[in-house]
DSSP file (Angstrom, degrees, kcal/mol; ACC not computed):
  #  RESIDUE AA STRUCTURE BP1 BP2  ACC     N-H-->O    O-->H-N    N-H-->O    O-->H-N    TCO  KAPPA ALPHA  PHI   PSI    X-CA   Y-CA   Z-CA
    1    1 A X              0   0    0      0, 0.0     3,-0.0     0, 0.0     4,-0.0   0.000 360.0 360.0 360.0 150.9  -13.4  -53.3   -3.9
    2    2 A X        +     0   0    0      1,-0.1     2,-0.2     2,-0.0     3,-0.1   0.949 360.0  28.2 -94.5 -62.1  -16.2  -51.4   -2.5
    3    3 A X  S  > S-     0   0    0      1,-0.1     4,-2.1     2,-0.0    -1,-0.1  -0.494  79.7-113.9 -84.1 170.5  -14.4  -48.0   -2.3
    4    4 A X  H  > S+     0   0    0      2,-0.2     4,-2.8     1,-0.2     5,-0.4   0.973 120.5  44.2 -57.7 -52.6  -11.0  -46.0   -4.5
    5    5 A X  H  > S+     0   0    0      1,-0.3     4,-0.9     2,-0.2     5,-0.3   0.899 103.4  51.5 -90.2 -14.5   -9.2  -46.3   -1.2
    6    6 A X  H  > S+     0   0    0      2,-0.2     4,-1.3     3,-0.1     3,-0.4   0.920 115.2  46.1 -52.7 -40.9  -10.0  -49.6   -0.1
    7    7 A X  H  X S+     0   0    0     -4,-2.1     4,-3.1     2,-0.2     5,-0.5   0.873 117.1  55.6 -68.0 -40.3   -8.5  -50.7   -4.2
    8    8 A X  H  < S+     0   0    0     -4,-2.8    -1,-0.2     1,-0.3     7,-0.2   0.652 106.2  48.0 -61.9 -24.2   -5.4  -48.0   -3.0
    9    9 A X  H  X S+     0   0    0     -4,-0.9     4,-0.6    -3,-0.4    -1,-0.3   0.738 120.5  33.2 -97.9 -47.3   -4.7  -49.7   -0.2
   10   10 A X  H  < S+     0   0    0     -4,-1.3    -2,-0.3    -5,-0.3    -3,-0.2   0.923 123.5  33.6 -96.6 -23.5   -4.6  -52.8   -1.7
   11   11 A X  T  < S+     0   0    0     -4,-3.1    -3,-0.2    -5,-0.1    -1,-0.1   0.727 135.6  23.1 -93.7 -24.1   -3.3  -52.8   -4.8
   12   12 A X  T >4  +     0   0    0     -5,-0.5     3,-0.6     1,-0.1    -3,-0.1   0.162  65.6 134.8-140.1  33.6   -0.8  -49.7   -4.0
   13   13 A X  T 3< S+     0   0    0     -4,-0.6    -1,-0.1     1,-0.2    -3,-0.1   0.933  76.0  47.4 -42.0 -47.4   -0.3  -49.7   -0.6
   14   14 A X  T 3  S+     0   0    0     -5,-0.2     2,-4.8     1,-0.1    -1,-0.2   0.490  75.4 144.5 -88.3   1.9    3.8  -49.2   -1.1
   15   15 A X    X   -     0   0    0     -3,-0.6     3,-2.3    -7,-0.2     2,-1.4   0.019  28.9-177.8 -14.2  23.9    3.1  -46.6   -3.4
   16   16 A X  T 3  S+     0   0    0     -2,-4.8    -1,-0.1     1,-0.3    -3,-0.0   0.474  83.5  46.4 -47.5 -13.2    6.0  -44.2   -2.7
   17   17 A X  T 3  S-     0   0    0     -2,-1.4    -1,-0.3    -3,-0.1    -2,-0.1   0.688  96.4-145.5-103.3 -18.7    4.8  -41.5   -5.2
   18   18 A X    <>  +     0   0    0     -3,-2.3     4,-2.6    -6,-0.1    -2,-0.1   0.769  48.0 145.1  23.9  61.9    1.2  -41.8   -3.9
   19   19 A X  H  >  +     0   0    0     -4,-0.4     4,-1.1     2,-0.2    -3,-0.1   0.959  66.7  53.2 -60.3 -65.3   -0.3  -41.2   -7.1
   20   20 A X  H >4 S+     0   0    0      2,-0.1     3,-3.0     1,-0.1     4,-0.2   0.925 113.0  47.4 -33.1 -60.4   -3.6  -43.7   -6.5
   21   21 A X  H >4 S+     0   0    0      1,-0.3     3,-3.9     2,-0.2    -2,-0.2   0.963 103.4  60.4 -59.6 -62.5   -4.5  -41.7   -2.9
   22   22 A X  H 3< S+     0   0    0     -4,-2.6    -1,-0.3     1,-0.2     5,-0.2   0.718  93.0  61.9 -57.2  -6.1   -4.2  -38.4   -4.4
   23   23 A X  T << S+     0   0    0     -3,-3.0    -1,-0.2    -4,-1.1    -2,-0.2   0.671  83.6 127.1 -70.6  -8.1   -7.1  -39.1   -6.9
   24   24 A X  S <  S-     0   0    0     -3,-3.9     3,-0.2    -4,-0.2     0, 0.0   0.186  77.0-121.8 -24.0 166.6   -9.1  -39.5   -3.8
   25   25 A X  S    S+     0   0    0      1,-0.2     2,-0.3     0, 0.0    -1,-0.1   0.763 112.4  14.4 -55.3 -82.5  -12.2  -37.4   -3.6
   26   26 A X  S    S-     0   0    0     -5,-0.0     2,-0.4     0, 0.0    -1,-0.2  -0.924  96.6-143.2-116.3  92.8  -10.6  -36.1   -0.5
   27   27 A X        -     0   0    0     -2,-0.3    -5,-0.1    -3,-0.2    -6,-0.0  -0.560  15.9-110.4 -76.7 113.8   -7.4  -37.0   -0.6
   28   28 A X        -     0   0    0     -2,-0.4     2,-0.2     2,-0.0    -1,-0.1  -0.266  45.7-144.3 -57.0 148.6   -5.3  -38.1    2.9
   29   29 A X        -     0   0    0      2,-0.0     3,-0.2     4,-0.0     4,-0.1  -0.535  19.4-121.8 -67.5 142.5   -2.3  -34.9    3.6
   30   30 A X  S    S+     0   0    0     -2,-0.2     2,-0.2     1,-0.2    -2,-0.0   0.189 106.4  55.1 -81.8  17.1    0.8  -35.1    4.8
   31   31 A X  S    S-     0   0    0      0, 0.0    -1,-0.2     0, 0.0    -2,-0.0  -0.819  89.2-138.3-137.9 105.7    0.0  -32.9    7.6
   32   32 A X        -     0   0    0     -2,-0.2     2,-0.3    -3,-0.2    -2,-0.1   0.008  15.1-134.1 -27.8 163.9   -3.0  -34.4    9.4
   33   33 A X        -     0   0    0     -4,-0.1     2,-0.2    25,-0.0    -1,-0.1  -0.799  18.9-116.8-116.7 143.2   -5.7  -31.7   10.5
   34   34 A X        -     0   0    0     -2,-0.3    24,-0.1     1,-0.1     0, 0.0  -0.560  43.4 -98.9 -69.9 146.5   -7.2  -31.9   13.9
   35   35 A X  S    S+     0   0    0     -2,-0.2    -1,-0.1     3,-0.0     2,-0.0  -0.315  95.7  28.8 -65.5-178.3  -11.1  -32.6   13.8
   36   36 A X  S    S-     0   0    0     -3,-0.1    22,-0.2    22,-0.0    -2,-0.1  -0.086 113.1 -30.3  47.7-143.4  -13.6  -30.0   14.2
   37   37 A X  S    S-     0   0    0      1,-0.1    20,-0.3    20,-0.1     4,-0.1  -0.342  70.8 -78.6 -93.8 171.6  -12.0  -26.1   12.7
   38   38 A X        -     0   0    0     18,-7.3    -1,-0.1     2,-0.2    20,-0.1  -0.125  31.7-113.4 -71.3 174.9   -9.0  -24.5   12.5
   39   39 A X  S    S+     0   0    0     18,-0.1     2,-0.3     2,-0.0    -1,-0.1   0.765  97.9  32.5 -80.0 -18.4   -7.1  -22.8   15.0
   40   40 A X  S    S-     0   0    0     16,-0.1     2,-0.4    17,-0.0    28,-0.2  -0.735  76.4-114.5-119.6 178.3   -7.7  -19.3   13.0
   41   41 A X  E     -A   67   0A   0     26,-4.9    26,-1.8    28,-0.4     2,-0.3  -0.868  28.3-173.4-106.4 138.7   -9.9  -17.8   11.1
   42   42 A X  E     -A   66   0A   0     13,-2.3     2,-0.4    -2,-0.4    13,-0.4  -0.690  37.2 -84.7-123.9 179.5   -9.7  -16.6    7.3
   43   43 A X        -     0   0    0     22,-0.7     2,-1.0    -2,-0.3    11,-0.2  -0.791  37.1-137.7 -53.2 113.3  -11.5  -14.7    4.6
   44   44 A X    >   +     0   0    0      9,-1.6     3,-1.1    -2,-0.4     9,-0.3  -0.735  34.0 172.4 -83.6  76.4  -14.4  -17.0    2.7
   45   45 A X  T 3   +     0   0    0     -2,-1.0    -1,-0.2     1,-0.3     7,-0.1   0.813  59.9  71.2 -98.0 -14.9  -13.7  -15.9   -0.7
   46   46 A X  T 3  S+     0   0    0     -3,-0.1    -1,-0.3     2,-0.0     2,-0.3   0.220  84.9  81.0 -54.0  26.4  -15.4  -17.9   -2.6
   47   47 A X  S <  S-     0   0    0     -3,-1.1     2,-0.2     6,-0.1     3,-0.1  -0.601  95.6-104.3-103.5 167.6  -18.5  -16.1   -1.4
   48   48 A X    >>  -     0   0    0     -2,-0.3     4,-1.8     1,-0.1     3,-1.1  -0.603  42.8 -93.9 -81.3 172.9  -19.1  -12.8   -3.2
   49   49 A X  G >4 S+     0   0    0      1,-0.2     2,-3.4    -2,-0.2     3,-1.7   0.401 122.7  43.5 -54.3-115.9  -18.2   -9.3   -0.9
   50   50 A X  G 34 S+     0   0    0      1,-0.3    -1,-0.2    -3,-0.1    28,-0.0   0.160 120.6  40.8 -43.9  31.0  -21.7   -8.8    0.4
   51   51 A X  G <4 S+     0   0    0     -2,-3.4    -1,-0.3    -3,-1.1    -2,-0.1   0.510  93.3 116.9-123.4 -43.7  -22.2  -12.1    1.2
   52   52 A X    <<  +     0   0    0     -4,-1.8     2,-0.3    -3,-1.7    34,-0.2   0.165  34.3 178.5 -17.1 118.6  -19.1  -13.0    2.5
   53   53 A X        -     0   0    0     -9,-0.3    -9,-1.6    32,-0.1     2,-0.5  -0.941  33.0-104.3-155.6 169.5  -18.0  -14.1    5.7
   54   54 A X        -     0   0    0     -2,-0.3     2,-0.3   -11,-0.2   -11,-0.2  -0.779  47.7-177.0 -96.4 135.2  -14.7  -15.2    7.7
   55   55 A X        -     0   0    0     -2,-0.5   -13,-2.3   -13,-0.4   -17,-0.0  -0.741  28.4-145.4-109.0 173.8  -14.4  -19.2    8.3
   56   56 A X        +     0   0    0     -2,-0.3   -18,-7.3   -15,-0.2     2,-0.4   0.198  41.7 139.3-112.7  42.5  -12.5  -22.2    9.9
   57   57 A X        -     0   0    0    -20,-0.3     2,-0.7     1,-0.1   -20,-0.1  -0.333  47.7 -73.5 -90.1 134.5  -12.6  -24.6    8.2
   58   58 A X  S    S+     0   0    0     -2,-0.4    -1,-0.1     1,-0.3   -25,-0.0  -0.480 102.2  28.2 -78.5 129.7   -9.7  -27.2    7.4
   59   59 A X  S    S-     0   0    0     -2,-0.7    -1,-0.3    -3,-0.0    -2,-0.1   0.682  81.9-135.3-142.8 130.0   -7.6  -27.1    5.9
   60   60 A X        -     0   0    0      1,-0.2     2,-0.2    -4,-0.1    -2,-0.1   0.131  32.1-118.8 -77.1 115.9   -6.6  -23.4    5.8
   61   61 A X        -     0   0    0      1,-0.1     2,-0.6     4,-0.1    -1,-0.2  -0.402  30.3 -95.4 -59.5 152.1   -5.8  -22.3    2.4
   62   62 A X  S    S+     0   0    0      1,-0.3    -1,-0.1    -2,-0.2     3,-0.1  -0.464 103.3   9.9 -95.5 128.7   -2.5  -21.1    1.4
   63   63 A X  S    S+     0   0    0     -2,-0.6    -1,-0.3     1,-0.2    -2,-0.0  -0.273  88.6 147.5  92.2 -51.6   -1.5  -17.9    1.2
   64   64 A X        -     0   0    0      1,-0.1    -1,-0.2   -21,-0.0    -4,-0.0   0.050  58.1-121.8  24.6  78.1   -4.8  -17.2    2.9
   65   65 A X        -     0   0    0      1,-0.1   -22,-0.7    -3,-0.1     2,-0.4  -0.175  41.6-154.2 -49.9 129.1   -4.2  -13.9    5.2
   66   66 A X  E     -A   42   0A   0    -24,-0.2     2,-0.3    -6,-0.0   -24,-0.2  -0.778  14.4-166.9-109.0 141.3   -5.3  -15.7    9.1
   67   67 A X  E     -A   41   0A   0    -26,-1.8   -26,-4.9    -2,-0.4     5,-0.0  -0.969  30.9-125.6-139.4 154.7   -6.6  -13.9   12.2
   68   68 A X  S    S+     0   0    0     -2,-0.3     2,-0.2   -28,-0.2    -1,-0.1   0.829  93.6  28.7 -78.4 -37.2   -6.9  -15.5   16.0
   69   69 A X  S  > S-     0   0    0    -28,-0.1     4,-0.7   -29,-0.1   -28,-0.4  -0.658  77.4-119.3-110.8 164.2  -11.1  -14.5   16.1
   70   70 A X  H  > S+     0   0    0     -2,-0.2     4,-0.8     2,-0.2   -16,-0.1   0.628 112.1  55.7 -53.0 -47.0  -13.6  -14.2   13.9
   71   71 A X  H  > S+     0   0    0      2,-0.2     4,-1.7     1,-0.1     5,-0.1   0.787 105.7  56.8 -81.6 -25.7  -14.4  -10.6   14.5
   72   72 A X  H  > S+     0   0    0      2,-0.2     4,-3.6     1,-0.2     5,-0.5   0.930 109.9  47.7 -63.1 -46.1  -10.5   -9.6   13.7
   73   73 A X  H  X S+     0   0    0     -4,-0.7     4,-0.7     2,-0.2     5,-0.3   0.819 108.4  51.1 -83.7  -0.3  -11.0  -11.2   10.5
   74   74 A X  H >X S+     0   0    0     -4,-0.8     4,-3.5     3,-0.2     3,-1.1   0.970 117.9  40.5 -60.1 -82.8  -14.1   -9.4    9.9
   75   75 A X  H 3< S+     0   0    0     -4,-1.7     4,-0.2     1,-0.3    -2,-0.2   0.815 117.9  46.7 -59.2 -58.2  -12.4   -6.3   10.7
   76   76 A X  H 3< S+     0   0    0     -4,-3.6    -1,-0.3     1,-0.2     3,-0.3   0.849 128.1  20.1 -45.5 -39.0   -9.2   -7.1    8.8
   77   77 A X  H << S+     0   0    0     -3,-1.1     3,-0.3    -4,-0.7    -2,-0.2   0.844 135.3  24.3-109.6 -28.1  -10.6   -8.4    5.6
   78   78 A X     <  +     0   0    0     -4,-3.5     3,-0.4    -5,-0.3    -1,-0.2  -0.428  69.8 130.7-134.1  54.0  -14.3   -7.1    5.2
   79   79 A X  S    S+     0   0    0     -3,-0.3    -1,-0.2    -4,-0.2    -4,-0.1   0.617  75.0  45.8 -91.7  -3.6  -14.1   -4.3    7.2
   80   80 A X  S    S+     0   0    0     -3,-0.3     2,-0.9    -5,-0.0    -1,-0.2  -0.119  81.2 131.6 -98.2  25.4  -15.8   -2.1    4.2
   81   81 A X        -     0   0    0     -3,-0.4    -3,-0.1     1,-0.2   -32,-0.0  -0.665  40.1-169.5 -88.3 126.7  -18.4   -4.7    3.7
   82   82 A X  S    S+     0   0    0     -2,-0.9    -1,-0.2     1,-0.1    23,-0.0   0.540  83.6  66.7 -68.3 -24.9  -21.7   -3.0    3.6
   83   83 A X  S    S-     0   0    0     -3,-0.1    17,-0.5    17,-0.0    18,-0.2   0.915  90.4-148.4 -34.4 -77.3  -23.6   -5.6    3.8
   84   84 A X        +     0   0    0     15,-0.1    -2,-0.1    -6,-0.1    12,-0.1   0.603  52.5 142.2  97.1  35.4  -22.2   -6.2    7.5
   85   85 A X        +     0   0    0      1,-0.2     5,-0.2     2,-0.1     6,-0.1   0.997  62.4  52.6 -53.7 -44.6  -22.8   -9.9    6.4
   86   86 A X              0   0    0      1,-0.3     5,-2.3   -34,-0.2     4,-1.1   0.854 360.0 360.0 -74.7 -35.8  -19.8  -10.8    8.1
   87   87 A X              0   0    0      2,-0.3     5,-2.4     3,-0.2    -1,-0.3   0.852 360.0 360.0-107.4 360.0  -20.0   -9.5   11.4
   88        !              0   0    0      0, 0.0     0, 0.0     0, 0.0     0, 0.0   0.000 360.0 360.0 360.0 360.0    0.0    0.0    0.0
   89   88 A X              0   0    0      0, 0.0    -2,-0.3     0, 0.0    -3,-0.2   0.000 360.0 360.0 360.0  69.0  -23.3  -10.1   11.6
   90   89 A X        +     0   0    0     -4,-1.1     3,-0.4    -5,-0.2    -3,-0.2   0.780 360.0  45.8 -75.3 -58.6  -22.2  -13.9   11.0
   91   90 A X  S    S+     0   0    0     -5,-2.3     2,-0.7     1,-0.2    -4,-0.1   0.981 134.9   4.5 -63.0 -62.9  -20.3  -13.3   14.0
   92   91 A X    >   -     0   0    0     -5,-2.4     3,-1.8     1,-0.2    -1,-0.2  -0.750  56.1-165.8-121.2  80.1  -23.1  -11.3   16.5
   93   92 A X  G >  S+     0   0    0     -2,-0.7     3,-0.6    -3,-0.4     6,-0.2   0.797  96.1  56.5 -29.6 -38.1  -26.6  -11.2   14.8
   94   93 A X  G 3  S+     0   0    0      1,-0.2    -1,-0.3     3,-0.0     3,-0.1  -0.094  78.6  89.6 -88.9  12.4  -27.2   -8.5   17.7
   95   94 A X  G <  S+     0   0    0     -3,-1.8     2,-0.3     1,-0.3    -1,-0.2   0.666  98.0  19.8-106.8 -31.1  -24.2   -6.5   16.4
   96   95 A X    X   -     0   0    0     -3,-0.6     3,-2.1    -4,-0.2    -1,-0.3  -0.977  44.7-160.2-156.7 118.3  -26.9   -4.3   13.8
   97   96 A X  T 3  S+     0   0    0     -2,-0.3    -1,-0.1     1,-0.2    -3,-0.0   0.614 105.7  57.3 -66.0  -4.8  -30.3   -3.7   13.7
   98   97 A X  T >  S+     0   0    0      2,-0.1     3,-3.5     6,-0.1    -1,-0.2   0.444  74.7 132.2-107.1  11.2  -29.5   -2.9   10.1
   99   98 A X  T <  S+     0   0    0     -3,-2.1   -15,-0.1     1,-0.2   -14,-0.1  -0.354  84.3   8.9 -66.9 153.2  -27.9   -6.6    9.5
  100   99 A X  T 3  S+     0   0    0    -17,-0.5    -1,-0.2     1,-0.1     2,-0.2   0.412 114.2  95.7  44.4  19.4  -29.7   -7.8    6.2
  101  100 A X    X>  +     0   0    0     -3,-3.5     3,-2.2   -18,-0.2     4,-0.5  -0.742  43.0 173.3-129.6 111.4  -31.2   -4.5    5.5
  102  101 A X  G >4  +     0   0    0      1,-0.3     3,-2.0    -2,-0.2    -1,-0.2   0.857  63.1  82.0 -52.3 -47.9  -29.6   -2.5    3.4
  103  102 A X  G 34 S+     0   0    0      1,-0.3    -1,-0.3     2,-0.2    -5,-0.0   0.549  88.2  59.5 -39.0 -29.8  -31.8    0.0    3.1
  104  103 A X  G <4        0   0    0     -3,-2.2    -1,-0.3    -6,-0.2    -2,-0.2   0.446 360.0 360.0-103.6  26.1  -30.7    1.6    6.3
  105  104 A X    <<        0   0    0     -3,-2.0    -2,-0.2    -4,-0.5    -1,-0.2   0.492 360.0 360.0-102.4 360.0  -27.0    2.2    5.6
């Protein structure tokens, strides 16, 4: 087989436990995602704070506090961020002082 899920598909298509699939790379859900982002926005915490910024990306982690914009979840989650990576992620035009530090 040329790919894992093409061999998953054939050799354990009736799989009930779906042990093959979930070694997947990316492994199919049983709740589908829509393409393109999610419907909210979250905290990017694998970033460090001053780096940091809110995304949408699918599929929405769990337990993962969620906001309807981008600039709410700026303000909700990195609203001390000094940096002001995050909002200006959101509006580059938001701070002349985005990605200098030196004036805050």
């Amino acid at each position: 087989y040329d790919t894992q899920l093409e061999f998953c598909k054939a050799a354990y298509g009736g799989q009930s436990s779906g042990k093959c699939l979930s070694e997947l790379a990316s492994p199919p859900t049983t709740s589908p995602t829509s393409a393109g982002g999610a419907d909210v926005y979250y905290p990017n915490y694998s970033k460090s704070w001053s780096e940091a910024t809110c995304i949408n990306d699918n599929p929405v982690p769990s337990g993962r506090p969620t906001y309807s914009t981008q600039s709410a979840c700026c303000s909700g989650a990195y609203g001390g961020q000094t940096s002001q990576a995050c909002v200006c992620a959101v509006d580059p035009c938001y701070s002349c002082k985005c990605g200098d530090v030196t004036f805050l």
